[in-house]
PyMOL Python script that loads the backbone (N, CA, C, O; Angstrom):
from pymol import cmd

cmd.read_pdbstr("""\
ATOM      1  N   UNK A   1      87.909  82.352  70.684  1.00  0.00           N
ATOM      2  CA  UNK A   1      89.102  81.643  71.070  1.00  0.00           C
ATOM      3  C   UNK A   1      88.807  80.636  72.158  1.00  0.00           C
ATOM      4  O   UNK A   1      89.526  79.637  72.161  1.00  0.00           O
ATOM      5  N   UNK A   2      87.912  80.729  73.038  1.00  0.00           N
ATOM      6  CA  UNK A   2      87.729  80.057  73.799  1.00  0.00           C
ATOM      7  C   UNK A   2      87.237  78.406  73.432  1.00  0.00           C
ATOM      8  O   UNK A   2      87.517  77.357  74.012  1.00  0.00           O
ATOM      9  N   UNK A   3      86.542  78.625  72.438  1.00  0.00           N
ATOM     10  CA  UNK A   3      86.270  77.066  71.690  1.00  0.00           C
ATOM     11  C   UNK A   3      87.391  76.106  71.773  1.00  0.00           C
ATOM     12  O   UNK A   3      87.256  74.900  71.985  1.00  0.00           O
ATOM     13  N   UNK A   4      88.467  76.706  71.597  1.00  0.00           N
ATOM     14  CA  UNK A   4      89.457  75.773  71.186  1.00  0.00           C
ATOM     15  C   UNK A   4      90.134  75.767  72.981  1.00  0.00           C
ATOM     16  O   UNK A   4      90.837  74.779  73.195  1.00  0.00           O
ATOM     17  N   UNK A   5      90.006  76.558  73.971  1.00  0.00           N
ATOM     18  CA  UNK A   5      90.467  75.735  75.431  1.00  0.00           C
ATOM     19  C   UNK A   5      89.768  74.161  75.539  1.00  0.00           C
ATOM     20  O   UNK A   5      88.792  73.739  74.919  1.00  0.00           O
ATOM     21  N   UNK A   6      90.701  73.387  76.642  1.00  0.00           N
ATOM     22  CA  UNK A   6      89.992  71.682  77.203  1.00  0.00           C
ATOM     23  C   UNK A   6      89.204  72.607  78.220  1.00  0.00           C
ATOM     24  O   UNK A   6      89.505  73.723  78.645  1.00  0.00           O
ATOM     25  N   UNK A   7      87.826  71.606  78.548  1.00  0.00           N
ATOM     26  CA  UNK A   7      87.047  72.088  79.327  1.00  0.00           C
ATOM     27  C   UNK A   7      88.139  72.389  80.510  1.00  0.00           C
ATOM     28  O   UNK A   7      87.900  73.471  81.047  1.00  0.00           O
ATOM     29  N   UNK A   8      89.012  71.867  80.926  1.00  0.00           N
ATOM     30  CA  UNK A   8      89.632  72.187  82.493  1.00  0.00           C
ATOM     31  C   UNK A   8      89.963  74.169  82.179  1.00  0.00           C
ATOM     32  O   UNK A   8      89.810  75.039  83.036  1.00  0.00           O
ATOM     33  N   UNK A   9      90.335  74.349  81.015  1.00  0.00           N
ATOM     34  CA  UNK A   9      90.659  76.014  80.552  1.00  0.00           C
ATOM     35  C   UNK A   9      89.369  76.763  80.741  1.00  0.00           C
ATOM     36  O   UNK A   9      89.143  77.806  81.354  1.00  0.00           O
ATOM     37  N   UNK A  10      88.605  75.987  80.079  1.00  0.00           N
ATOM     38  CA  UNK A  10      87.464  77.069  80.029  1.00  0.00           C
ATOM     39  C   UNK A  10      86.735  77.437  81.672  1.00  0.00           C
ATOM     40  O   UNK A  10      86.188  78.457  82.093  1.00  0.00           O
ATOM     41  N   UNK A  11      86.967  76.360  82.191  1.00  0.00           N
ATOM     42  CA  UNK A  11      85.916  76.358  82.905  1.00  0.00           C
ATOM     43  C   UNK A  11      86.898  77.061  84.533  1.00  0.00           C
ATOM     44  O   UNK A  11      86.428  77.203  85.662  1.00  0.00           O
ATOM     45  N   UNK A  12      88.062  77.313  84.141  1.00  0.00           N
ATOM     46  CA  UNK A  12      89.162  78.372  85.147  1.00  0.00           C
ATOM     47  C   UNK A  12      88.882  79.464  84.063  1.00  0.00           C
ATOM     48  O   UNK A  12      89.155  80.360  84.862  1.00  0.00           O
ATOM     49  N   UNK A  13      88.619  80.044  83.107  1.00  0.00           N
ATOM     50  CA  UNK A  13      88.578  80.906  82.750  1.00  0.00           C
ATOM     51  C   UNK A  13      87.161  82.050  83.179  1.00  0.00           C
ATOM     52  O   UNK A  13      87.172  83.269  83.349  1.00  0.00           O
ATOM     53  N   UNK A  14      85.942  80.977  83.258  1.00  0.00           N
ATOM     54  CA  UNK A  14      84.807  81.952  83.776  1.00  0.00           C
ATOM     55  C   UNK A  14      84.728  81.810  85.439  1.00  0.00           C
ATOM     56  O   UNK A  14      83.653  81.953  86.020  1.00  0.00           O
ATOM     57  N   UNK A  15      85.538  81.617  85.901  1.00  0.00           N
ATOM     58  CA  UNK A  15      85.673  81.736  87.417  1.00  0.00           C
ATOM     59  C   UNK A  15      85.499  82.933  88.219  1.00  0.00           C
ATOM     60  O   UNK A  15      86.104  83.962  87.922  1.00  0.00           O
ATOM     61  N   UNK A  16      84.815  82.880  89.088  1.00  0.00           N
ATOM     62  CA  UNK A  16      84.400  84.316  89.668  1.00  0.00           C
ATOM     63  C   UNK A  16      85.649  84.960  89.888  1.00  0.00           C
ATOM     64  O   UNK A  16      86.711  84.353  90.024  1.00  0.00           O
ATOM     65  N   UNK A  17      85.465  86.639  89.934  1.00  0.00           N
ATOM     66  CA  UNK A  17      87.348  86.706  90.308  1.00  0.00           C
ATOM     67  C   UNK A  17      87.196  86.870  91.975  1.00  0.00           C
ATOM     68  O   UNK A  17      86.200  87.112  92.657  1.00  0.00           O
ATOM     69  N   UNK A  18      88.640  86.630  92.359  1.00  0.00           N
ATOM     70  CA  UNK A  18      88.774  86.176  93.393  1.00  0.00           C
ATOM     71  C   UNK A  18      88.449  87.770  94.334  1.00  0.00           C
ATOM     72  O   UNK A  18      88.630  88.810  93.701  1.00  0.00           O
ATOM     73  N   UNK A  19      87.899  87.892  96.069  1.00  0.00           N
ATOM     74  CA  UNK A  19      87.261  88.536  96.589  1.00  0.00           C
ATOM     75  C   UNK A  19      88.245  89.420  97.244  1.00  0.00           C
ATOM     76  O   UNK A  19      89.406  89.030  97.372  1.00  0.00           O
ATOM     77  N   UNK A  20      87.846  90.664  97.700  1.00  0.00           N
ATOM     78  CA  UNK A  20      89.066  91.762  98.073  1.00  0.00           C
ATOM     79  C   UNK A  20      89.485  91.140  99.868  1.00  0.00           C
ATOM     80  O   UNK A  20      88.587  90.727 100.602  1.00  0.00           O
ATOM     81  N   UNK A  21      90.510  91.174 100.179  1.00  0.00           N
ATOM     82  CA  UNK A  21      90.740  90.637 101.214  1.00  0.00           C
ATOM     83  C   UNK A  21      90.622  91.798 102.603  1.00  0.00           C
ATOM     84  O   UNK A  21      91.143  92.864 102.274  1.00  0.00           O
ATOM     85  N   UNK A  22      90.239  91.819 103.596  1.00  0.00           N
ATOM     86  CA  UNK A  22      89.365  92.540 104.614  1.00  0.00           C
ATOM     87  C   UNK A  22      90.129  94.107 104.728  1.00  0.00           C
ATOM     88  O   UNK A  22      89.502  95.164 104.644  1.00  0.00           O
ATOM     89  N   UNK A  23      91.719  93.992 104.951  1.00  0.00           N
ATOM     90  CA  UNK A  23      92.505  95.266 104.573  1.00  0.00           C
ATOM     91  C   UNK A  23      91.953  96.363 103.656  1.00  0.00           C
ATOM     92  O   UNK A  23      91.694  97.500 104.049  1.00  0.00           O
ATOM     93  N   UNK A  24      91.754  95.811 102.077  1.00  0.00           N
ATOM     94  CA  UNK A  24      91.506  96.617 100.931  1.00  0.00           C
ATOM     95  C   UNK A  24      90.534  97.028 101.100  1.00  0.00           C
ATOM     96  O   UNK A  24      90.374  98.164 100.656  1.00  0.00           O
ATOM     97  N   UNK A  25      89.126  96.250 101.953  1.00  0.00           N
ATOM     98  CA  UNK A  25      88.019  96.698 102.048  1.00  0.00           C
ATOM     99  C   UNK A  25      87.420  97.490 103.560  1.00  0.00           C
ATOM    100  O   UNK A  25      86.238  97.783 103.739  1.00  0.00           O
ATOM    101  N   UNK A  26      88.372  97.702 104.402  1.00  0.00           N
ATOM    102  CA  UNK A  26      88.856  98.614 105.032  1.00  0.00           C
ATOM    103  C   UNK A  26      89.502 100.141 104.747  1.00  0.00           C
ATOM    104  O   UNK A  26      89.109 101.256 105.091  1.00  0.00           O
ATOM    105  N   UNK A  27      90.471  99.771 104.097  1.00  0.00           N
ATOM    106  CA  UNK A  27      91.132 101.093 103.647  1.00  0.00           C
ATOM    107  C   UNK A  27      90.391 101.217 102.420  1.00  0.00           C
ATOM    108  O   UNK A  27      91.299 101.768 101.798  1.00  0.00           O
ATOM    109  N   UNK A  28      89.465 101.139 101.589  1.00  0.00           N
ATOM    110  CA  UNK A  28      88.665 101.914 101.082  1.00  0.00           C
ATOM    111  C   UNK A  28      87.651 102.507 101.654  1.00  0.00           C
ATOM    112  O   UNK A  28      87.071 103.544 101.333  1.00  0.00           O
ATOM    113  N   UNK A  29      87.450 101.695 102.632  1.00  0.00           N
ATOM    114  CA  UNK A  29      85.904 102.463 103.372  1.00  0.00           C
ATOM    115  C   UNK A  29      86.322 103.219 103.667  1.00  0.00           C
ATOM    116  O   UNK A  29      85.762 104.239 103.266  1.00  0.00           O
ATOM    117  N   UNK A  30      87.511 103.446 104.511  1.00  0.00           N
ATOM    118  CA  UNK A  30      87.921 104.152 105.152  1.00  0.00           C
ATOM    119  C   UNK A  30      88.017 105.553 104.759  1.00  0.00           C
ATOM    120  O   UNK A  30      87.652 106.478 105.484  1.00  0.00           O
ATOM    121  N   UNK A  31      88.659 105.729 103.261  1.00  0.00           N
ATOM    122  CA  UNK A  31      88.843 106.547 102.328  1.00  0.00           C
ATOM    123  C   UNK A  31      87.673 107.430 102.062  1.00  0.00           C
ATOM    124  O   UNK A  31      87.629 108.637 102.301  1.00  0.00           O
ATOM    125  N   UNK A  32      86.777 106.736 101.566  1.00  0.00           N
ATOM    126  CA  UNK A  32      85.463 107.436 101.208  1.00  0.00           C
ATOM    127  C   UNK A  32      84.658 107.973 102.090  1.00  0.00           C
ATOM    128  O   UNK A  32      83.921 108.922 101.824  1.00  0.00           O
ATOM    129  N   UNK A  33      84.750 107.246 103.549  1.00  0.00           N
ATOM    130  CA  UNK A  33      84.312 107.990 104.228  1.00  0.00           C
ATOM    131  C   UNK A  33      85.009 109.303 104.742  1.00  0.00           C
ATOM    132  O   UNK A  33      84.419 110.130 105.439  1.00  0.00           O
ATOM    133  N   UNK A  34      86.364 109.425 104.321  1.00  0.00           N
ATOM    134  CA  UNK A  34      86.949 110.295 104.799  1.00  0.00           C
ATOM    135  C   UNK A  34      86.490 111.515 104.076  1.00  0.00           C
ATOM    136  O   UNK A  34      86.327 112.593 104.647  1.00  0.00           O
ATOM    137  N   UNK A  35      86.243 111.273 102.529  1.00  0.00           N
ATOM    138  CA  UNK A  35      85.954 111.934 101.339  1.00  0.00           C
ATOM    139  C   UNK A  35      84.773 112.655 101.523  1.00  0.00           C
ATOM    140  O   UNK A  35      84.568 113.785 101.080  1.00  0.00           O
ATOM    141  N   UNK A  36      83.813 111.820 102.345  1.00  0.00           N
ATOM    142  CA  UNK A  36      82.669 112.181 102.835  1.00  0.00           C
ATOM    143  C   UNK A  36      82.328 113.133 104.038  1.00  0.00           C
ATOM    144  O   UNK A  36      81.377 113.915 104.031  1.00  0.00           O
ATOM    145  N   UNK A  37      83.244 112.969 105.102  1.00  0.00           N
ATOM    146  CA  UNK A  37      83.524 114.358 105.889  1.00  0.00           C
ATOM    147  C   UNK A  37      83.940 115.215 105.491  1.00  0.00           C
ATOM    148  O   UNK A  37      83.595 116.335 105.867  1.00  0.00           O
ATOM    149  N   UNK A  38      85.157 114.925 104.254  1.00  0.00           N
ATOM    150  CA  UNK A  38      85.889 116.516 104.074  1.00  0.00           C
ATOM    151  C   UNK A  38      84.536 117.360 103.250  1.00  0.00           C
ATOM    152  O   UNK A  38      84.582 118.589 103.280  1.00  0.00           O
ATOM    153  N   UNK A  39      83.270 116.643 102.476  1.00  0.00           N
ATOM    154  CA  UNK A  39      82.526 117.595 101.392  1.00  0.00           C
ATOM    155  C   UNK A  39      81.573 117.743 102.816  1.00  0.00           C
ATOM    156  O   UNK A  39      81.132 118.884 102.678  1.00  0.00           O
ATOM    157  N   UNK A  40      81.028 117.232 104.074  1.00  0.00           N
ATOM    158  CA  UNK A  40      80.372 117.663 104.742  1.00  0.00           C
ATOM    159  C   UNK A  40      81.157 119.246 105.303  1.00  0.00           C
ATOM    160  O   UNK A  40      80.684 120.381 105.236  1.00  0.00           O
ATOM    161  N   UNK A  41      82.708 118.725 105.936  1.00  0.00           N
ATOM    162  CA  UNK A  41      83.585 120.600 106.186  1.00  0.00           C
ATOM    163  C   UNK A  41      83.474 121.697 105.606  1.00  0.00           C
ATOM    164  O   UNK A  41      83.551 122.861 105.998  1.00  0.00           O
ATOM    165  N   UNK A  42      83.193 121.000 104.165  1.00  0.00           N
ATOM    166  CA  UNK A  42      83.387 122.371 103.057  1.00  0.00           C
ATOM    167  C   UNK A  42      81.764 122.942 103.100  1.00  0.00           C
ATOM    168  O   UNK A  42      81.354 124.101 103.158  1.00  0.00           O
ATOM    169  N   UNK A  43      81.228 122.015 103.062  1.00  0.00           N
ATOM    170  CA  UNK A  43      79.613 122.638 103.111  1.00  0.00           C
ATOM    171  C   UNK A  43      79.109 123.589 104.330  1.00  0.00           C
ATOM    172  O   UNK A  43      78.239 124.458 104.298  1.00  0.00           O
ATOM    173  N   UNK A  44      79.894 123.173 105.379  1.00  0.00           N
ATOM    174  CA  UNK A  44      80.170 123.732 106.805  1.00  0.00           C
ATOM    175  C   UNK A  44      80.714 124.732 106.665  1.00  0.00           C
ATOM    176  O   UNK A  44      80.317 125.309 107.677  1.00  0.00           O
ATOM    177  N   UNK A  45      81.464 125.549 106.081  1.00  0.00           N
ATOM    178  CA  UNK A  45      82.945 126.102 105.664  1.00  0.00           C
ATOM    179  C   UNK A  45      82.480 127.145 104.912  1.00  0.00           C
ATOM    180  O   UNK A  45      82.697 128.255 105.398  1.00  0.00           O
ATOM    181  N   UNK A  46      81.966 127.113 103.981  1.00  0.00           N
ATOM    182  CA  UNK A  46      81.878 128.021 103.202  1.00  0.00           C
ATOM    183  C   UNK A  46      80.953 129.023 102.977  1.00  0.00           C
ATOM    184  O   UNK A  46      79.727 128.964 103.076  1.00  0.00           O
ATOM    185  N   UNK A  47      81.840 130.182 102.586  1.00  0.00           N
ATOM    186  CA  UNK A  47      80.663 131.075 102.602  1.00  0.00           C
ATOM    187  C   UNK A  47      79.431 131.008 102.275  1.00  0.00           C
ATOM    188  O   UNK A  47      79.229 129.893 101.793  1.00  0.00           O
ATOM    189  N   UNK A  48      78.231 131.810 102.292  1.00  0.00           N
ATOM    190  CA  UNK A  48      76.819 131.663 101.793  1.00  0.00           C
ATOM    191  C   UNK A  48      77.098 132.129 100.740  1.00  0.00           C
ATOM    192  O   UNK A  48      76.031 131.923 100.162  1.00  0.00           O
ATOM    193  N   UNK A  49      77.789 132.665  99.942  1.00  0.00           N
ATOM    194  CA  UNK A  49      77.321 133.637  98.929  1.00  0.00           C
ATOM    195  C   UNK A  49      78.679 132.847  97.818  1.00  0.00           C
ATOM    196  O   UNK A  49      79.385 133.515  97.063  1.00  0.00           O
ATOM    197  N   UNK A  50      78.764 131.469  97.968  1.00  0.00           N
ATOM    198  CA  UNK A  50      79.834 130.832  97.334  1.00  0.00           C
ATOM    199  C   UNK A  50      79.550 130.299  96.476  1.00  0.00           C
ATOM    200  O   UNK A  50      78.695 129.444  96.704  1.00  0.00           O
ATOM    201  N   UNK A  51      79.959 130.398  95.201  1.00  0.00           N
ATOM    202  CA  UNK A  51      79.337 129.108  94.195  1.00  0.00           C
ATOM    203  C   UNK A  51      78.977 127.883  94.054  1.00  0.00           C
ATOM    204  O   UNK A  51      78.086 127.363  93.381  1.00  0.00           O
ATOM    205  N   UNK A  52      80.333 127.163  95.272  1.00  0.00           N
ATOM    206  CA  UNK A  52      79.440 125.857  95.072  1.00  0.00           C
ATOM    207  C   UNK A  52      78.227 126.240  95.947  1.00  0.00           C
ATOM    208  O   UNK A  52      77.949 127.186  96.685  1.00  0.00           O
ATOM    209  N   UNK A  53      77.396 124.662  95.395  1.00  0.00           N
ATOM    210  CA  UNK A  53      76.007 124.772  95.952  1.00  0.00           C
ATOM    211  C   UNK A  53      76.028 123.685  97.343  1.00  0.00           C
ATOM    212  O   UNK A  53      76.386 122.510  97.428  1.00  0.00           O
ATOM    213  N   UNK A  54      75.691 124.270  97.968  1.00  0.00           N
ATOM    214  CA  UNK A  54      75.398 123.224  99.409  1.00  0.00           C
ATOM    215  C   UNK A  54      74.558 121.802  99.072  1.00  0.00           C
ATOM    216  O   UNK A  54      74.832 120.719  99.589  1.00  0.00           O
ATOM    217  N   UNK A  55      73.604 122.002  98.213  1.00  0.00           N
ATOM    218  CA  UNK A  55      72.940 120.870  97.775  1.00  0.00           C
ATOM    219  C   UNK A  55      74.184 119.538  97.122  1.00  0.00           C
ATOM    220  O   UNK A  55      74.207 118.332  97.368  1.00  0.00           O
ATOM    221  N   UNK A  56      74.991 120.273  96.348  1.00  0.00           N
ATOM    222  CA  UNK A  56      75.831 119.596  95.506  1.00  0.00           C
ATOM    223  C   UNK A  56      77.000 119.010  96.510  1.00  0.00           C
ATOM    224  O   UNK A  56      77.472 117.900  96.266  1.00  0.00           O
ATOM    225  N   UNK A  57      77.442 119.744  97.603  1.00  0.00           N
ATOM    226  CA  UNK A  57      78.224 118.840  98.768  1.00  0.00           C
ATOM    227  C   UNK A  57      77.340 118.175  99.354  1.00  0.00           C
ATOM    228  O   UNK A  57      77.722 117.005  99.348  1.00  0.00           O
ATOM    229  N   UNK A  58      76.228 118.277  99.932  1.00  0.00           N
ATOM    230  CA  UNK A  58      75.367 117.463 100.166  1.00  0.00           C
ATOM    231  C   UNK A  58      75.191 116.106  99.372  1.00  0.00           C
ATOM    232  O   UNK A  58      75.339 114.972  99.829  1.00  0.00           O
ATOM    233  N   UNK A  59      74.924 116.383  98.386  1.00  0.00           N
ATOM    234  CA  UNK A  59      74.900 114.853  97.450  1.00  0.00           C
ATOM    235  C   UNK A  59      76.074 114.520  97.668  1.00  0.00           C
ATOM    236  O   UNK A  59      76.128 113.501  98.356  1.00  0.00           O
ATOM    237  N   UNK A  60      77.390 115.078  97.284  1.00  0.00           N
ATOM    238  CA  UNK A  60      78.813 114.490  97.295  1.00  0.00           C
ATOM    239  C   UNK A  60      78.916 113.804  98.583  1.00  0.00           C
ATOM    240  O   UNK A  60      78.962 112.586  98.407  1.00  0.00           O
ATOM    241  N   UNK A  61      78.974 114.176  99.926  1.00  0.00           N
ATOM    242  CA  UNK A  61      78.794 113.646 100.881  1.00  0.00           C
ATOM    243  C   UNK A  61      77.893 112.644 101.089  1.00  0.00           C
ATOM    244  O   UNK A  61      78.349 111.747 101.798  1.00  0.00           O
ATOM    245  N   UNK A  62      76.678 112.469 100.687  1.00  0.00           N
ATOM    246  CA  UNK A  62      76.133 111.181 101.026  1.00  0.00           C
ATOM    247  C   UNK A  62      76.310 110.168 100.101  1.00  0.00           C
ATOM    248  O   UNK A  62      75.859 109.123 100.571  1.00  0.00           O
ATOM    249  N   UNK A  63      76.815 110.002  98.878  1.00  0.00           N
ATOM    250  CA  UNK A  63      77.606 109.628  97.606  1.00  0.00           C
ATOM    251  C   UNK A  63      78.189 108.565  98.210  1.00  0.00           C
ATOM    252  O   UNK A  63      77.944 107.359  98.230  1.00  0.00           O
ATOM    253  N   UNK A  64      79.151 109.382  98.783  1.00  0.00           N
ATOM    254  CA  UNK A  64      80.476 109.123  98.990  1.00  0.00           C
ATOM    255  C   UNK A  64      80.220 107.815 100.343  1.00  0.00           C
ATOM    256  O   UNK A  64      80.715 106.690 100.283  1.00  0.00           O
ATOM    257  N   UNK A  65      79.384 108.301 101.435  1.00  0.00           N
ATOM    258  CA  UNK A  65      79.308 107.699 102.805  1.00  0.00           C
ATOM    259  C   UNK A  65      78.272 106.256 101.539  1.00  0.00           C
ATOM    260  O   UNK A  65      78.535 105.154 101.057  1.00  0.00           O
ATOM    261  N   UNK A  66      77.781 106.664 101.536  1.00  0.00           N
ATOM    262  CA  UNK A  66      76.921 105.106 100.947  1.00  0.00           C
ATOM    263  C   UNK A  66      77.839 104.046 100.168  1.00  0.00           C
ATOM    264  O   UNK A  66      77.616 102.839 100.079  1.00  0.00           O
ATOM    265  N   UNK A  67      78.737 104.634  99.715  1.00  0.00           N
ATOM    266  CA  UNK A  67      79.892 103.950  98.168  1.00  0.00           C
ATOM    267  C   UNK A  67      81.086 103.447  99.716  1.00  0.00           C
ATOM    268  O   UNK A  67      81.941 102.582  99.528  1.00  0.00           O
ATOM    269  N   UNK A  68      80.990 103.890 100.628  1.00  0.00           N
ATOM    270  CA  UNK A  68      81.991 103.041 102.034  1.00  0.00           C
ATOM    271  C   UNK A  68      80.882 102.393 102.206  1.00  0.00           C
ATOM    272  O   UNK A  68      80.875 101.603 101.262  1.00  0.00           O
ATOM    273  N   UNK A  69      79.874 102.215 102.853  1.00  0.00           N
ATOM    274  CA  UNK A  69      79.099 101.166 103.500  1.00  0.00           C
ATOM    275  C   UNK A  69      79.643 100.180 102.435  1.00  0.00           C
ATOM    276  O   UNK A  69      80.535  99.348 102.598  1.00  0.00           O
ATOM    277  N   UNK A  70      78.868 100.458 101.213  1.00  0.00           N
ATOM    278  CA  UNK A  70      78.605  99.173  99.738  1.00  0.00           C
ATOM    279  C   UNK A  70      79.819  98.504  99.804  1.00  0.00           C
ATOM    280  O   UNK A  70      79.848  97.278  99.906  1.00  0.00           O
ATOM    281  N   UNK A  71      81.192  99.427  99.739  1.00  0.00           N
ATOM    282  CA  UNK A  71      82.486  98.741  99.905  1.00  0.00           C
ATOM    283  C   UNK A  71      82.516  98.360 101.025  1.00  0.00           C
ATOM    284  O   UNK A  71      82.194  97.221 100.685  1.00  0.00           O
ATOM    285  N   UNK A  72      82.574  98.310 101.649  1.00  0.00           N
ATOM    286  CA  UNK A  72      82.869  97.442 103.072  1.00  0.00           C
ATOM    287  C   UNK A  72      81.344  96.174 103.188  1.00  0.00           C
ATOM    288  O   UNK A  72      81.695  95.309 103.991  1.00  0.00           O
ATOM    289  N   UNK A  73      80.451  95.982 102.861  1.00  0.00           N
ATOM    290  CA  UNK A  73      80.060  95.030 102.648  1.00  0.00           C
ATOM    291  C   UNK A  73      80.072  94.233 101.655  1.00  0.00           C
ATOM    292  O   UNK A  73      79.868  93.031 101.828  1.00  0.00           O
ATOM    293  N   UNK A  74      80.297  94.721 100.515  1.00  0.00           N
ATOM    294  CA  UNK A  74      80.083  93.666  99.232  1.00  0.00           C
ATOM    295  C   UNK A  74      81.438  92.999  99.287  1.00  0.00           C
ATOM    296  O   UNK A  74      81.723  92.114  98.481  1.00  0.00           O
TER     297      UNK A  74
END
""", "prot")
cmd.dss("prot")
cmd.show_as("cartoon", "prot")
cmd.util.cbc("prot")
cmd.orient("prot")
């Protein structure tokens, strides 16, 4: 379908999309990092003899803290 846009269509159509404004990329960091303390509490928290695995909050927690940095810079 695009064949048939005037170049002025096409060429607004592959336009980068527009960038998250500093708020959104705030309150997501914000989020994930929060996401990221609560699986560090629980790893803190829980019994030894508990199913989850400490390794597995471990990953969740650093997951999570790296996916806020990435959002808050990209």
């Amino acid at each position: 379908m695009s064949k048939f846009l005037s170049p002025a269509a096409r060429s607004k159509d592959t336009a980068a999309p527009p960038e998250d404004c500093l708020e959104c990329k705030l309150i997501g960091s914000g989020t994930m990092l929060a996401l990221s303390g609560y699986f560090v509490y629980l790893n803190n928290t829980a019994p030894k003899n508990s199913p989850m695995s400490p390794r597995f909050n471990t990953f969740l927690a650093a997951g999570f803290a790296a996916a806020a940095v990435v959002r808050l810079l990209a």
